[in-house]
N, C-alpha and C positions, 0 to 999 in steps of 0.2 A: 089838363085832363085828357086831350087829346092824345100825347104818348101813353098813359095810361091805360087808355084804350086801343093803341097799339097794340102792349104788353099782353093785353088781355087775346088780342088775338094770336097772339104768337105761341102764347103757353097754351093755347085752348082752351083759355081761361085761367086768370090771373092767380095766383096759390096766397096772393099777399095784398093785403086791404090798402084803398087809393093811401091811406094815409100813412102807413109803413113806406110804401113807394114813394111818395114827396117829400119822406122825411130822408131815405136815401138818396133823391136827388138833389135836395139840399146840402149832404156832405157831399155829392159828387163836383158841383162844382168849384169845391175847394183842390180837387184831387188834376196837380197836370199832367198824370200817362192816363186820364180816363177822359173819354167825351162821347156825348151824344147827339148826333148829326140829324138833322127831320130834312123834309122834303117837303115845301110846302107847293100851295097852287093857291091863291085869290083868299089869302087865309088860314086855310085846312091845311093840318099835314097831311101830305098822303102815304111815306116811310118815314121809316126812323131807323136809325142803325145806332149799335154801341159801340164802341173801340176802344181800345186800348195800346200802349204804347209799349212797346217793347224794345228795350236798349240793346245794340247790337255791336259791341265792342269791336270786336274785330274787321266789323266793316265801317267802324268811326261813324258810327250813326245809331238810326232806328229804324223799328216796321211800327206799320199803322194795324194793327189784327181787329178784323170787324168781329168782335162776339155775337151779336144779333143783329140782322135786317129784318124788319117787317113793312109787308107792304099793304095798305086796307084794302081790303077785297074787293070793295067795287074801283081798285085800281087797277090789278091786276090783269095780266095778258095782254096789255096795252103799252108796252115798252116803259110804265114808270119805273120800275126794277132797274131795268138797265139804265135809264137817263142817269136815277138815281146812285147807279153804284159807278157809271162814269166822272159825273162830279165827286165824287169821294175819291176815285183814282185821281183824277186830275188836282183836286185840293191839296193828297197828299203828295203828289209832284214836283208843288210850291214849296216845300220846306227841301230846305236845299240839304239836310242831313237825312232825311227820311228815304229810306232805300228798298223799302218797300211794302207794299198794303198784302195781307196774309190774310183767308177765310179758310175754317175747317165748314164742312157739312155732312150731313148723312141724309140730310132731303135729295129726291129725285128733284124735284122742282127747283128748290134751291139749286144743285150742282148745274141744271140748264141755263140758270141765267147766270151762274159765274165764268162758265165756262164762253160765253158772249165777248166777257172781259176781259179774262185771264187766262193764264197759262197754270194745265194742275200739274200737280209735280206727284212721284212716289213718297211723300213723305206720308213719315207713320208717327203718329200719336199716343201717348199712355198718356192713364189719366187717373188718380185718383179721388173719387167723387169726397166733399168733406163737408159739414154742418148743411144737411139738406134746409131747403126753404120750406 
């Protein structure tokens, strides 16, 4: 319940009932270019992030692309964010084909704490939105 409750803060409130969401994480963990990464403390998680896998042929490998990080608020501004998105660099460091972890944003908030991490690049994005939730 506790990703759920992530989710809910991350949309500003969740668009899709706990029980549609457990029935998609039930087929997620059949799926290996998808995973969900938490961050726990004494139990509680306190992020969560989604990723996805991206095949990257021409560099004989993959990227790790984070789709969502959320962090629970009363964690916030407290360095979990960053702890959090270091263990996810570092994790994805360990797979000896994976070449690199990828985040798009349009949050200010967000790009402050990628930018701790990562290097941004000029790359540009199109996107075509399909089956809204």
């Amino acid at each position: 319940m506790q990703v759920y409750e992530l989710l809910f803060e991350l949309r500003g409130g969740a668009s899709v009932t706990a029980d549609a969401f457990f029935e998609y994480l039930k087929d997620l963990q059949y799926t290996p270019h998808a995973k969900i990464m938490v961050f726990a403390d004494a139990g509680r998680i306190d992020a969560m992030a989604t990723m996805n896998r991206l095949e990257m042929p021409r560099y004989v490998g993959f990227a790790w692309e984070i789709e969502e990080l959320a962090v629970r608020e009363d964690c916030r501004g407290i360095g979990t964010g960053t702890e959090f998105l270091m263990e996810l660099i570092a994790e994805a460091r360990r797979e000896p084909r994976c070449r690199k972890i990828i985040v798009k944003t349009d949050s200010a908030v967000a790009k402050r704490l990628y930018r701790k991490c990562m290097a941004a690049t000029e790359l540009v994005v199109f996107q075509s939105q399909l089956n809204p939730c």
